[in-house]
Each structure stands twice: as C-alpha cells, then as structure tokens.
C-alpha positions in Angstrom: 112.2 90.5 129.9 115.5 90.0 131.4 116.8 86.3 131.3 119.9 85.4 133.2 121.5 83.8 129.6 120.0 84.5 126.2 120.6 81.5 124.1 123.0 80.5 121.4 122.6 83.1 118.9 121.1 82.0 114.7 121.3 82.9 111.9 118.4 84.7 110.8 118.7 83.8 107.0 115.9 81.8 105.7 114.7 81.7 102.0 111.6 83.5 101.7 108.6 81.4 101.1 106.1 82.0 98.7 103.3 83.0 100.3 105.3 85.5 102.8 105.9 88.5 100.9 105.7 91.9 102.1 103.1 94.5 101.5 104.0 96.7 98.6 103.0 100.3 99.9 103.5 103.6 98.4 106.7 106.1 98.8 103.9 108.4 100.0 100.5 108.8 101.7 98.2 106.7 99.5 96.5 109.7 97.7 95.6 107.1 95.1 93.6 104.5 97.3 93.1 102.1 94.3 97.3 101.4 95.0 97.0 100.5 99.1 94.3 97.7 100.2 91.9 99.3 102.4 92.1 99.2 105.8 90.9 95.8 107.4 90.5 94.4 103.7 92.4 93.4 100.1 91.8 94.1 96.8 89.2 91.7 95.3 90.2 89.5 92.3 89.5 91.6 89.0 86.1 89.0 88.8 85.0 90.2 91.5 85.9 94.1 91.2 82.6 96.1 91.2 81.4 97.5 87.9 80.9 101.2 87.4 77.4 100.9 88.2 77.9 99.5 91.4 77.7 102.1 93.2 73.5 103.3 92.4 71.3 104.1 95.0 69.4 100.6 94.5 72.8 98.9 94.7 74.0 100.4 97.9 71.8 101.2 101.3 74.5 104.7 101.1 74.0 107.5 99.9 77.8 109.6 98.7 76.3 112.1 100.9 76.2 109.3 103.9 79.4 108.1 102.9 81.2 110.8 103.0 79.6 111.9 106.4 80.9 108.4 107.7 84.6 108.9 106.2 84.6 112.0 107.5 83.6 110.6 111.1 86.5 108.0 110.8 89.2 110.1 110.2 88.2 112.3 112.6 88.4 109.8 114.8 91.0 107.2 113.7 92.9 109.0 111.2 92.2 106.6 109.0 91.3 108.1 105.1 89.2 106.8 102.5 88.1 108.3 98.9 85.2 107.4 96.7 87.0 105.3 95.3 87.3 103.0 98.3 83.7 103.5 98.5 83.2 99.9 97.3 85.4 98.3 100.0 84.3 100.7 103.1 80.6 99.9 102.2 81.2 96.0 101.7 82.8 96.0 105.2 79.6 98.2 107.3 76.6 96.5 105.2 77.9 93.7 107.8 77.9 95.7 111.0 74.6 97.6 109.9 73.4 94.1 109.4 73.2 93.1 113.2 70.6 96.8 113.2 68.5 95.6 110.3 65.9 97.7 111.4 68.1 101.1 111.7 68.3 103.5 108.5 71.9 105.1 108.0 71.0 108.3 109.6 69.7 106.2 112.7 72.7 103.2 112.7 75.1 106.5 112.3 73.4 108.1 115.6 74.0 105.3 117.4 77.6 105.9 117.2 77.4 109.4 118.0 75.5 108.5 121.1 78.1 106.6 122.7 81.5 107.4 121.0 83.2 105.1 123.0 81.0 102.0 123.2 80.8 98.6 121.6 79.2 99.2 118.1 82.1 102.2 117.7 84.8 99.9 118.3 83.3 97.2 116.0 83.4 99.4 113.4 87.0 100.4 114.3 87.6 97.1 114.3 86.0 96.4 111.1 87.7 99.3 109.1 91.9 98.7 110.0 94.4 96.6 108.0 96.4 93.5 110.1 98.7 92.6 107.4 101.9 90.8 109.4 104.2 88.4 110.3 106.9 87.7 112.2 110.3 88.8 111.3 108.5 91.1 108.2 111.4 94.0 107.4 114.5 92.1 110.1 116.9 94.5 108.8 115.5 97.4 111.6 115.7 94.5 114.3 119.3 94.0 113.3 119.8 97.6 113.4 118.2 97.6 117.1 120.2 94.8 118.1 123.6 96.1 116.6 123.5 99.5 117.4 120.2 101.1 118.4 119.7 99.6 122.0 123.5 99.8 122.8 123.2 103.9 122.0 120.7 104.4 124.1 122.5 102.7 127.2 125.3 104.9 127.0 123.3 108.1 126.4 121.2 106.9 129.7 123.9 106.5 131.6 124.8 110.7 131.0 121.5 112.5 131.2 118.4 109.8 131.8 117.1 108.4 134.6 117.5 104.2 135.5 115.0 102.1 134.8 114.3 99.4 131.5 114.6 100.5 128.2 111.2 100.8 126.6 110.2 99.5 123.3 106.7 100.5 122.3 105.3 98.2 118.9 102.5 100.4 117.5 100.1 99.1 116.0 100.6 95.5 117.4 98.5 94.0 115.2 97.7 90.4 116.1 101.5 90.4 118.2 104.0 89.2 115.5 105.9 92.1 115.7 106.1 92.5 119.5 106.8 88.7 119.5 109.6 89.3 117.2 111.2 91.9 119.0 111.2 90.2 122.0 112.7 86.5 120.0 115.2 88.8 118.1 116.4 90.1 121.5 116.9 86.5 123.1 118.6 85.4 119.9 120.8 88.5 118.9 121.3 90.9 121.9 123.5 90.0 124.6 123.3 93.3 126.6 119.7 91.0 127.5 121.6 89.7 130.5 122.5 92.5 132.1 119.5 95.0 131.2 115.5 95.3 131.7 113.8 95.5 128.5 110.5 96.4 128.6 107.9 95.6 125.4 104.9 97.9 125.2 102.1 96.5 122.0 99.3 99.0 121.4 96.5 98.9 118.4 93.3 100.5 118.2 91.8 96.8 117.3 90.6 95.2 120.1 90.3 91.7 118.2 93.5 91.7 117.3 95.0 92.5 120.8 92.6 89.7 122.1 94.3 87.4 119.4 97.6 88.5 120.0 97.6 87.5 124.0 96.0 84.2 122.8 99.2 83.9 121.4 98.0 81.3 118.4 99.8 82.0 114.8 99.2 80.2 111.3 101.6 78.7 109.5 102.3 81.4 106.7 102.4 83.9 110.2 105.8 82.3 111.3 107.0 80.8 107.6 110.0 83.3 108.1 111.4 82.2 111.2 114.5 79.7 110.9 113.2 76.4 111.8 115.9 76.3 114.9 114.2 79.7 116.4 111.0 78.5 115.7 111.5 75.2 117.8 112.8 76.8 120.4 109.6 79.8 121.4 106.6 77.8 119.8 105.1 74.4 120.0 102.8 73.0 117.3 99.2 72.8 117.0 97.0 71.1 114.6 96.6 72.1 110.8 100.1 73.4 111.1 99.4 76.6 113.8 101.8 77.2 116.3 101.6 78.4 120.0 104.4 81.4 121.4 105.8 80.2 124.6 103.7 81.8 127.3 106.8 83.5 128.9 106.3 85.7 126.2 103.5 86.6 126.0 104.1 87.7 129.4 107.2 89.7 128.3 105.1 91.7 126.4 102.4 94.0 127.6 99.2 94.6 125.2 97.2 97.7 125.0 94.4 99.4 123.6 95.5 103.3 122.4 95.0 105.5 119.6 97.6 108.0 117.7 94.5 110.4 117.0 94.0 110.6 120.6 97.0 111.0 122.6 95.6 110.7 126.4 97.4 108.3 128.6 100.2 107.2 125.6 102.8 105.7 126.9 105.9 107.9 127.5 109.7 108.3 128.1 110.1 105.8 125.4 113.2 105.0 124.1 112.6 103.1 120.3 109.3 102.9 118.8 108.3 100.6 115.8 105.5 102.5 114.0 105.6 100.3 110.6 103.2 100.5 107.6 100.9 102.9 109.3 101.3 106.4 108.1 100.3 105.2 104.5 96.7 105.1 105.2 96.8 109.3 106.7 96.3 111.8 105.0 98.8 115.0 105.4 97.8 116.5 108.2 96.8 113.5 110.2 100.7 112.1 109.4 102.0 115.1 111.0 99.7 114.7 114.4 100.9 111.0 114.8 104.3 112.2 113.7 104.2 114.9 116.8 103.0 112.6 119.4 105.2 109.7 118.1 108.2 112.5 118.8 106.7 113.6 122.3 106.3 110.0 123.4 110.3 109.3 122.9 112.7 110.1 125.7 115.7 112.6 124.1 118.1 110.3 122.0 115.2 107.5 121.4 114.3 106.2 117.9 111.6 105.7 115.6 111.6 102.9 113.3 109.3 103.5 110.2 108.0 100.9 107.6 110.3 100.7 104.4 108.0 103.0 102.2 107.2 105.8 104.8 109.8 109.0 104.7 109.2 111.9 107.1 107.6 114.9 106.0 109.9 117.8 105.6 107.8 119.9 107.5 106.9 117.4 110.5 108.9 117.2 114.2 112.5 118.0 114.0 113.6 114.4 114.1 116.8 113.9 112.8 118.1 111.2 110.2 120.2 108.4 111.0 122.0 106.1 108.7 123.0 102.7 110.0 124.4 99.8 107.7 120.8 98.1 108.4 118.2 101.7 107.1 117.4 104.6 108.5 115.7 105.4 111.7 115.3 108.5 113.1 116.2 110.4 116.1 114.4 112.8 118.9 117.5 115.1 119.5 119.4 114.2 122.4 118.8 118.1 123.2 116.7 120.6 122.2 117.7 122.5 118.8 119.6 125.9 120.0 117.1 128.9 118.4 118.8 131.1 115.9 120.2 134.5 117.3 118.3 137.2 116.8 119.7 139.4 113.4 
C-alpha cells in the first residue's frame, strides 16, 4: 500500500463502549485452562456449566483415554493445549463435527484424520478448535508505537545493511482481518513516511473460515465500535442491521494466507515487524518456545515483534532483545548476531 497522500491525520481517542472490552488473559501460559476460554469457544454461563458428573461414559461418546489421544494429536499438530478440564468444551465443539460421520466410532472418525492429515475433515476440526476473539483497533498503543518509532527504525537500519524493497508487516494469526485492517487504516491515518515508502501487509491464520471471512471484508457493529466515527466513515460503508463493509482497496492492501507456527515450511520471511498477539497463551512451554524460534527466524536483523499485553518472553527462548518505547515493549532480533564469549 503506497498512496500518493495519506489523509488528514485523527485522533484515535474514542470512549470505550461497553461491549468492546479486551480479553483478560493470563501473565503466563494458561496452565490453569479454567482462567483462558478455550480455543474457538467461551466460558458458558455458570447455568449452563457442566456438573461433575458430566463427564460419564453414558454422557460423553469419549472415552479420557480417546480424549487425551485427540489432545495429544492437536497439539502435536497445532500447538494448541488442552487439559481435562477443558474436556467439557473440546468435546461440546467435535460431538458437532463427529456428527456429519454418525455412523463412525471414535477410533474410526479419529482414523479418518490420520488418513489424510491435510484434508477437509482435519481442517474443520482446526477450524472448530481455535479462538477468533478481535476487533479493530484492540491494544492501539503497539500501532502508535509502529507508527512513532518502530517503522521509522527500521528505514534507517535498511538503508546501512538491508537490501530495497517494502517493509513487511506480517499479522499472525489474522483472525477474521481486523487486525491487518487496522494496521493498514492506522498507517493511512498516522504514518506519513506512507507516501514515500512500500508497505507491504502479510495476514496468516491456521483457520480457513476466518481468512475466507476476512477477504469478504464484512464486520459487525461491536467489531468496529472502537474506531472514531471520522475513520470509520472514511474506509467502510454501511450495511443493514448495523454491519459495515472495508473499502475494497484494502482488502487488496492486504494479502491473506493460510500457515501454521507448528509447521514452519514456506513462512514468510525477511520480515521486518510482526504482530503475534494473544496467541502464546494457549501453548504450552515447549510449543511457546518453537513459535518463539521461528517467529525470530522469520524477522530480518533489527525487525520487531509485537506480543499481546499479557505475553512476556521466556527467559530461556531466542535471544530477542527488550525494547522500551513510551507506547510498551516490543522486542527486537539483534541487528547483529551476539559476539560468543572468549574462550577462558
């Protein structure tokens, strides 16, 4: 995206509705799942919690034996952990896929999924199983902080040891597009380097409904209740019951993609600010420190990853380093590669 003049800067003040509040997560991994929804779900209302008896063999068509051989298969796969204590929610959410295969047991339904690790009835599970809690302008500070500081860095490390080209912002996971979409809005409204620099806008998930609904470009109300009324105006145009539509220029700025962090082939690359918000919650230690080590491969030297506000870095992960802007912390691929120790 690179138009010839961005418009008149906004303010990006507006009072917080009601109904758009962020996602409490944990400091940590969620070790206690009860505290973080699960993946692709919300906590019921205490009515409709499950007793402790909900779990009996003539309640459930799984086994904790099956269950765990599923959760096991997931993470391996995804990343993604679960407990028996998200037994309730995980079971709720593939009674329904199981359901289109009434005729399959679980040891049958789960071979199908082994057969063909890549097909259709994998990916609706996938898609089933992962969390697409957003909305546009959710944690602004960090696009502040890439507006005021963290773009205009990396032009003049570029210019000393990297090769032309656009600067390359990669949103992942993409969810449904609002935070893509509000990268590239936060840049037309905030960032005047736009005029005279290429940026180019990588969204990846692993949910292929949500990418499809993200290109369709089609948000509800509470999705853009955070956007000033002005900005709003400007890149969407109403729809009926109160929905809006993105300006189709872009959602051609942005370009969506299907990738996984637990399977690094083909990820993009030479990447110089990645927002990788609200995901590390849901992996458990050694998974976090995978991601963490392909996240840090995927950046050019001197790019930046933004994390969401209740994620820290391991002390033990990729040797990132801390930065402290007025807007958070980020952190930092080295612009070079740490100097080893001399030998005693």
């Amino acid at each position: 995206m690179n138009p010839a003049v961005p418009p008149e800067p906004v303010a990006s003040s507006a009072q917080e509705p009601p109904q758009a509040r962020e996602t409490p997560g944990p400091e940590t991994v969620a070790t206690d799942p009860v505290s973080t929804p699960a993946p692709g779900d919300t906590a019921p209302p205490a009515s409709e919690a499950p007793s402790p008896t909900a779990f009996d063999a003539a309640q459930t068509s799984f086994n904790e034996a099956e269950y765990l051989r599923f959760v096991e298969y997931l993470q391996h796969r995804t990343g993604l952990s679960f407990g028996l204590s998200k037994r309730y929610y995980v079971e709720k959410r593939l009674h329904a896929r199981m359901g289109d295969r009434p005729e399959l047991d679980f040891d049958a339904w789960f071979a199908t999924l082994h057969a063909d690790p890549e097909g259709a009835a994998w990916q609706d599970v996938i898609n089933t199983m992962t969390v697409n809690e957003t909305y546009f302008y959710r944690e602004p500070h960090q696009f502040e902080c890439m507006s005021r500081h963290l773009l205009d860095e990396r032009l003049r490390d570029r210019q000393v040891d990297a090769p032309p080209g656009p600067l390359r912002v990669w949103s992942m996971p993409s969810s449904t597009g609002e935070e893509p979409y509000s990268i590239a809005i936060w840049l037309l409204e905030h960032w005047p380097g736009l005029a005279e620099h290429d940026v180019e806008i990588l969204a990846s998930d692993i949910d292929t409904r949500v990418l499809e609904a993200a290109e369709r470009g089609e948000f509800s109300a509470r999705s853009v209740a955070r956007l000033p009324r002005p900005v709003l105006d400007r890149h969407f145009a109403p729809l009926d019951e109160g929905s809006w539509r993105i300006d189709r220029e872009l959602v051609a700025s942005v370009q969506f993609s299907r990738h996984n962090l637990c399977d690094p082939q083909d990820l993009p690359q030479a990447l110089d600010l990645i927002f990788c918000r609200n995901l590390l919650i849901y992996f458990d230690d050694s998974t976090q420190l995978r991601v963490l080590s392909t996240l840090f491969d995927a950046l050019t030297p001197g790019g930046f990853l933004c994390l969401g506000h209740a994620e820290i870095l391991p002390r033990h992960g990729p040797p990132f380093v801390t930065r402290r802007f007025p807007q958070g912390v980020v952190y930092q691929r080295p612009l070079a590669p740490p100097t080893a120790a001399p030998p005693p």
